[in-house]
C-alpha positions in Angstrom: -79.1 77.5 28.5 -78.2 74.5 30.4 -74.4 74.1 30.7 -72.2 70.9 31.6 -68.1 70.1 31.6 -69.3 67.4 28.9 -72.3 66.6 26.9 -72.6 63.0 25.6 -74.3 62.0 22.4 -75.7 58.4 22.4 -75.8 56.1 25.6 -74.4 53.0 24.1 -71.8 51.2 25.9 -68.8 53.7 24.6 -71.0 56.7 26.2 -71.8 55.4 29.1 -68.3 54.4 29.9 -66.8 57.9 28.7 -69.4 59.2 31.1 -68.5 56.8 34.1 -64.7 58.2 33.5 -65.6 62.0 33.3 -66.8 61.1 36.8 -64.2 59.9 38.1 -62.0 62.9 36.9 -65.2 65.0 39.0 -66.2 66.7 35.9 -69.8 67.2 35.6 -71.8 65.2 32.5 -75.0 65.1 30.5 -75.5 61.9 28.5 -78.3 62.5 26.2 -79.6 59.3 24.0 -82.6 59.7 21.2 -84.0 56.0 21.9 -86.2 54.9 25.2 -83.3 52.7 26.8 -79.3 52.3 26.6 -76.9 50.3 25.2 -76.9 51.3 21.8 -76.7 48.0 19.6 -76.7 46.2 22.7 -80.7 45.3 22.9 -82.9 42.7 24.8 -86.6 42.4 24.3 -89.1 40.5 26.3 -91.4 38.7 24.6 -94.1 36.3 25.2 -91.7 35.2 29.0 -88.6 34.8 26.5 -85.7 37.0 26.3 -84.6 37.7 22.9 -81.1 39.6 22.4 -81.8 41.4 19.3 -79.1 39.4 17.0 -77.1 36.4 18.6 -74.6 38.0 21.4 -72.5 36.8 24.0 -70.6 38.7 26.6 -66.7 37.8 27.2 -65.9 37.5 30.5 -61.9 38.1 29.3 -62.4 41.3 27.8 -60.2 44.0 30.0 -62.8 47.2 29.9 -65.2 44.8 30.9 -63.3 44.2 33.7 -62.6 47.5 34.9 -66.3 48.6 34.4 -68.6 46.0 35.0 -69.7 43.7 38.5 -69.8 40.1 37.2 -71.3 38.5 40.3 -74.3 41.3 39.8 -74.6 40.4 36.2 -75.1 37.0 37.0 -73.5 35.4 34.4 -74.0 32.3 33.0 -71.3 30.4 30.7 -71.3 28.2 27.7 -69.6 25.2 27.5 -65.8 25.6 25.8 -66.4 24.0 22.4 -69.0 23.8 19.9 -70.7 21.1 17.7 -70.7 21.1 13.7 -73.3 19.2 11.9 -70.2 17.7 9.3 -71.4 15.0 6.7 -75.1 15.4 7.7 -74.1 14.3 11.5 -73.6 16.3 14.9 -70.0 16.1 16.0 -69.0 17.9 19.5 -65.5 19.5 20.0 -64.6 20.8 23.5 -61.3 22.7 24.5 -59.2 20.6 25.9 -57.7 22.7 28.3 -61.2 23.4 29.7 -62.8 19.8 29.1 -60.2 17.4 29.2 -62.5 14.4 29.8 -63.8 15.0 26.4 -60.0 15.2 24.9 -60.6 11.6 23.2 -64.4 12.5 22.0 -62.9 15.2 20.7 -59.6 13.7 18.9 -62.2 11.3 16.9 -63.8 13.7 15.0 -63.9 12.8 11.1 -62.5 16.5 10.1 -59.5 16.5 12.2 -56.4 14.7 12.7 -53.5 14.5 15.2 -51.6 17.1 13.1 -54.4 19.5 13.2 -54.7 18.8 17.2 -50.9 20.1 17.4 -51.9 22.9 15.2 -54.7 24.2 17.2 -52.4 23.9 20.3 -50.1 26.0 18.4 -52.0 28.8 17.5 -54.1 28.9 21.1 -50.3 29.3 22.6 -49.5 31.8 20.4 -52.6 34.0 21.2 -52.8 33.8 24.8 -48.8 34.1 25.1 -48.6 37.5 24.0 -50.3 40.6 25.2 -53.3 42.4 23.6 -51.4 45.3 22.7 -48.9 42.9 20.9 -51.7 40.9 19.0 -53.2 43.9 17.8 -50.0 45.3 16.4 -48.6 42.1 14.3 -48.6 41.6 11.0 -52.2 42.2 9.5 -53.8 39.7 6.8 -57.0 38.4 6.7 -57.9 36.1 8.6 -58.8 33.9 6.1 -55.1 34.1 4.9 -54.0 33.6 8.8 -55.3 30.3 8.6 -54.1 28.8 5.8 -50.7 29.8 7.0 -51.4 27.1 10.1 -51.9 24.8 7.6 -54.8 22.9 9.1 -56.8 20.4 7.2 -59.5 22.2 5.0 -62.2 19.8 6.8 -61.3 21.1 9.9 -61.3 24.9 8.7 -64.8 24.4 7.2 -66.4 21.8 9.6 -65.6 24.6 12.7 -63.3 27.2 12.6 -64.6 29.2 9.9 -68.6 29.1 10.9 -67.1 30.0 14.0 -65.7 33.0 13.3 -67.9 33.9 10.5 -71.1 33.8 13.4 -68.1 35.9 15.7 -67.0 38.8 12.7 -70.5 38.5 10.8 -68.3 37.8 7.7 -68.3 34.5 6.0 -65.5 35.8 3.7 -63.0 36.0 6.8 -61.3 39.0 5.1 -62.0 40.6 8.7 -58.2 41.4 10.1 -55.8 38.8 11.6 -55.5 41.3 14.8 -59.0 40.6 15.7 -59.0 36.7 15.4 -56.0 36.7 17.7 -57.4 38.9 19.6 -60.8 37.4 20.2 -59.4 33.9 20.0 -57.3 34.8 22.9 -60.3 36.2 24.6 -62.5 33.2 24.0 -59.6 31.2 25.8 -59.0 32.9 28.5 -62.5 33.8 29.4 -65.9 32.6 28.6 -69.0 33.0 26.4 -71.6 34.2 28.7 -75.0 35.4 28.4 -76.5 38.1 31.8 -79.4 36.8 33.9 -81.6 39.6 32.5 -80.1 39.6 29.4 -77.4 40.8 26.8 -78.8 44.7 27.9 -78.1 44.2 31.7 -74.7 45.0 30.9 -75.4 48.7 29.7 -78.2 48.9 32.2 -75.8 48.1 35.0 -73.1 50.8 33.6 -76.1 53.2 33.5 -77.3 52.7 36.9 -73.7 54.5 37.8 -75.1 57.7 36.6 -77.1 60.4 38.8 -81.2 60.5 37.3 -79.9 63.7 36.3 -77.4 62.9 34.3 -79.2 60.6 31.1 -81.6 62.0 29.4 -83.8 59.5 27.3 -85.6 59.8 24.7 -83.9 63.1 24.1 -82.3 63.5 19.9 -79.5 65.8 19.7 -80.9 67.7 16.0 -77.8 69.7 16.2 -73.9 69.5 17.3 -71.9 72.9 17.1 -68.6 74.1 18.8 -69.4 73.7 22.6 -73.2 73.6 22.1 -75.9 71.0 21.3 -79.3 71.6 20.2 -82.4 69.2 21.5 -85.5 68.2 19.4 -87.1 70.3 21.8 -85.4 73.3 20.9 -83.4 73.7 23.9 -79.7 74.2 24.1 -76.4 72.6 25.8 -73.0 74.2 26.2 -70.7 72.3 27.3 -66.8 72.3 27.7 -66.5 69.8 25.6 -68.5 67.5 23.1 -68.1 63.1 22.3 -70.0 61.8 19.6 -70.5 58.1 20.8 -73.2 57.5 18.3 -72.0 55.2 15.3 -70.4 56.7 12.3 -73.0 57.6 10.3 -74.9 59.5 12.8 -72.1 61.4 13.7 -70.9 62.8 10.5 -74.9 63.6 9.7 -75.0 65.8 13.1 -71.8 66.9 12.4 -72.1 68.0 8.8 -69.0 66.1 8.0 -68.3 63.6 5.4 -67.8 59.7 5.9 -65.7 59.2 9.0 -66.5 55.5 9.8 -66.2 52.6 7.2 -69.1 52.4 4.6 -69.2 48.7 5.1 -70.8 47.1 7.7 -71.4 43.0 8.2 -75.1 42.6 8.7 -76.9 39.3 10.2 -80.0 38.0 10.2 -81.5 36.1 13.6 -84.2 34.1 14.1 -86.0 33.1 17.6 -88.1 30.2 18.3 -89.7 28.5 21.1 -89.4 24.6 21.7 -90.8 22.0 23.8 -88.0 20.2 23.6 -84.3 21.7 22.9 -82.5 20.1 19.7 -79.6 19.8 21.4 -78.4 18.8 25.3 -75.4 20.8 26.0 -75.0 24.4 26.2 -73.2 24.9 22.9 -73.1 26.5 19.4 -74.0 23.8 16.7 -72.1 25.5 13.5 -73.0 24.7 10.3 -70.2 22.7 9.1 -71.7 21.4 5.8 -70.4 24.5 3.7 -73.8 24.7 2.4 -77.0 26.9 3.3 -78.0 30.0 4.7 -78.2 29.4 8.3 -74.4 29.6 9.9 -75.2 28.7 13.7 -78.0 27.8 16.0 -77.9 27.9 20.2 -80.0 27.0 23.0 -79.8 30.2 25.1 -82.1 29.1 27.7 -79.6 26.1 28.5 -77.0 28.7 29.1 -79.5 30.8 31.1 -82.6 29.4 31.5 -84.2 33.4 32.5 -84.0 33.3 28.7 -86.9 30.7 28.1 -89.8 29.8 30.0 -91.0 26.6 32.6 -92.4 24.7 29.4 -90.7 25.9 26.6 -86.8 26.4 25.4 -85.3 29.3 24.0 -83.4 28.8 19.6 -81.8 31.1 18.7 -81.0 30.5 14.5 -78.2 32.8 12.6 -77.7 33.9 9.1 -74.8 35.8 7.6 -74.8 35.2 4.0 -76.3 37.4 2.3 -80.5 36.7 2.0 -81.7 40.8 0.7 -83.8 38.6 -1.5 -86.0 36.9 0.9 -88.2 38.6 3.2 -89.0 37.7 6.3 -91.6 34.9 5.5 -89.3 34.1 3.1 -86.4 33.6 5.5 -88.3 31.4 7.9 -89.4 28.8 5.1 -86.0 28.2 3.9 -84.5 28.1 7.3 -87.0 25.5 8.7 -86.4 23.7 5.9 -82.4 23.3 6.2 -83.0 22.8 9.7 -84.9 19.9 9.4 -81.8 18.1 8.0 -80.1 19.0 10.6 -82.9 18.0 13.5 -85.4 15.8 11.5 -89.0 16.4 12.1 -88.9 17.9 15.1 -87.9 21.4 13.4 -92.2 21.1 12.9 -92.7 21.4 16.0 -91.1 24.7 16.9 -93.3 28.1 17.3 -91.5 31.4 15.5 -91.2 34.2 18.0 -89.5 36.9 16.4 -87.0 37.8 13.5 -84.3 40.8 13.5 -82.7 42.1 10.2 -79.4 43.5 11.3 -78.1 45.2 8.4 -75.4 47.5 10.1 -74.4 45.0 13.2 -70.7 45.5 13.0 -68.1 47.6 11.3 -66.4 45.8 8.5 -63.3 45.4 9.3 -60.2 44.3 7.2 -57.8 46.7 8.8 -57.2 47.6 12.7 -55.4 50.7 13.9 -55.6 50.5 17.7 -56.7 53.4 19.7 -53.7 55.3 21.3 -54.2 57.8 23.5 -51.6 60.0 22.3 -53.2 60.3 19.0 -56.3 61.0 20.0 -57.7 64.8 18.8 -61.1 66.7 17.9 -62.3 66.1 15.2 -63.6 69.6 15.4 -62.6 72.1 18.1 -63.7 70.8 21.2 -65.7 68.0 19.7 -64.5 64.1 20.0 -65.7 60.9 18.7 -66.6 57.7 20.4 -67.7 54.0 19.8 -65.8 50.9 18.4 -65.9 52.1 14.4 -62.7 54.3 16.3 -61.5 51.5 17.6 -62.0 48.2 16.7 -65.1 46.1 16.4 -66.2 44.7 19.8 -67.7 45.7 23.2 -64.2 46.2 24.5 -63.4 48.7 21.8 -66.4 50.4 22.6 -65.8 50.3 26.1 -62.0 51.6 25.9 -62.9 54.1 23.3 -65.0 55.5 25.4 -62.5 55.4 28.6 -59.6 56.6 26.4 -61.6 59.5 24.7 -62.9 60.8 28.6 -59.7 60.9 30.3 -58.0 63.1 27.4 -60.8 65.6 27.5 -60.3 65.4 31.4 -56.6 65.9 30.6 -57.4 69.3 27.9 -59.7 70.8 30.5 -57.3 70.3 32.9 -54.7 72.5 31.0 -56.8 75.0 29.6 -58.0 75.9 33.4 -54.5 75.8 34.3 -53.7 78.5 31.7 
């Protein structure tokens, strides 16, 4: 029997970051992940010379655990522009930040669903988020976020011409009953950082947290069938013991290996994203064209290979096309009919012209989230003896929950083991 300080179930971005932790407190670790590759949720297929993320994802550059974990300059990162464009009244309409784009203030400012009030508003709430802390956003007073806004009293135009198809594409909820915390919090890190997308891809970033590990250390293609106190059981038959035990798989995997009941929300906000290839991009600037109509299935479309053009090829652009409300009733062909056909108001015949590459159903792509209790690492226990949990369902719903769950989980196993040698 093999035996390890920790083992490690699932290589997503949580596990890999609990794993790059335990090494830093030199305790030995086995990472062991059923799939062929890591990062979890966090996928990028190549197909046909395209890179296609599997669901619409971009990395920000604000997030803290990203920080501490991750080599930006080796990721080579590539940004979006601040703002976005919203097809309002059957025309395209850009809106930039101003504090990033000031020569587009006045473009901006002349927008038909916004007015100067609105302006002061916006500057309002974007002072409010990046004023405080994270800690302090994520402990205020919690509504929805769809009741947050309506206490800033902007003009309903302006709500559903860009701010709520922008958060909608963000939470994967077009109700907005996702908590205020998070909007704050994710406003403040869209403002103080920037949407980016990797080189290689959305799964460069757990690739690079992976490469950290000794060969010896991540096992592949390698199901845990079995989690009991201080040993794990392989599909192969053989068996772990370990110190200590985190779960970073998502909830429902971990109270199946566990033999517990629910211990993650039962809700989860699903997407739908489709990929096409274009001779021509239907748009010029590296932005997210919402769907401000408040009508239709599609809620946002990008150009990824104007971001980073790795993500198309010499001849041909990169769409990316994203659905939130719900479609269970159309299948795939289905899907691509409808959405060709509400894009072509959008980008006239052209829309004819584009080649379908691949579509993902996403049913479980983020925790639902209405409430948010922040991680604390005084609070943190087993959930059995000498087994922990990891991943952002613990947390709250974003790569830097994951990340820090996974830190904040390591270092007080480091901290247990530490006291139980000492005894």
């Amino acid at each position: 029997m093999q035996q390890t300080d920790v083992a490690i179930v699932g290589a997503g971005v949580a596990g890999l970051c609990a794993a790059l932790q335990l090494q830093e407190e030199n305790l030995q670790v086995q990472v062991f992940e059923a799939s062929d590759a890591v990062g979890g949720r966090i996928k990028t297929d190549k197909v046909d010379g395209f890179l296609l993320d599997r669901g619409f994802q971009v990395f920000l550059t604000a997030y803290p655990e990203a920080q501490r974990w991750l080599n930006y300059e080796a990721l080579g990162l590539k940004h979006f522009d601040a703002g976005a464009i919203s097809y309002y009244d059957e025309k395209m309409y850009s809106v930039y930040d101003p504090y990033r784009h000031p020569w587009q203030a006045l473009r901006t400012a002349l927008v038909p669903f916004a007015g100067l009030k609105d302006a002061f508003a916006l500057r309002a709430l974007h002072q409010h988020a990046h004023a405080k802390s994270i800690a302090k956003l994520l402990a205020e007073t919690e509504m929805s976020s769809d009741a947050w806004l309506r206490k800033w009293n902007f003009r309903k135009s302006l709500v559903y011409a860009l701010i709520k198809p922008f958060f909608t594409g963000v939470f994967l909820d077009h109700e907005l009953a996702t908590s205020s915390r998070m909007f704050t919090f994710l406003l403040k890190m869209f403002s103080e950082g920037y949407a980016s997308l990797p080189e290689q891809g959305m799964q460069a970033i757990p690739e690079q947290l992976a490469s950290r590990l000794q060969p010896q250390e991540l096992h592949l293609n390698t199901a845990v069938t079995k989690i009991e106190k201080n040993k794990l059981t392989l599909s192969n038959g053989e068996r772990i013991q370990a110190r200590a035990i985190i779960v970073a798989t998502d909830g429902t995997t971990a109270a199946r290996l566990l033999n517990l009941p629910q211990i993650a929300p039962q809700r989860h906000n699903g997407t739908r994203c489709l990929y096409f290839s274009a001779e021509k991009p239907p748009i010029e600037q590296p932005l997210l064209v919402l769907n401000g109509s408040g009508n239709g299935i599609v809620n946002s479309l990008c150009v990824p290979s104007l971001v980073n053009p790795n993500y198309g090829t010499e001849e041909r652009d990169l769409i990316s096309v994203t659905t939130v409300v719900p479609t269970d009733h159309l299948n795939d062909e289905q899907l691509l009919v409808e959405v060709k056909k509400e894009l072509r108001h959008w980008f006239k015949k052209e829309v004819r012209f584009w080649d379908h590459l691949r579509t993902y159903t996403i049913p479980d792509a983020l925790p639902f989230c209405p409430t948010i209790n922040p991680l604390q690492k005084e609070q943190i226990k087993p959930v059995l003896p000498s087994i922990y949990l990891a991943g952002d369902y613990t947390n709250y719903p974003s790569m830097n929950g994951a990340m820090e769950s996974g830190r904040l989980v390591a270092t007080t196993i480091a901290w247990d083991l530490a006291l139980k040698r000492d005894k």
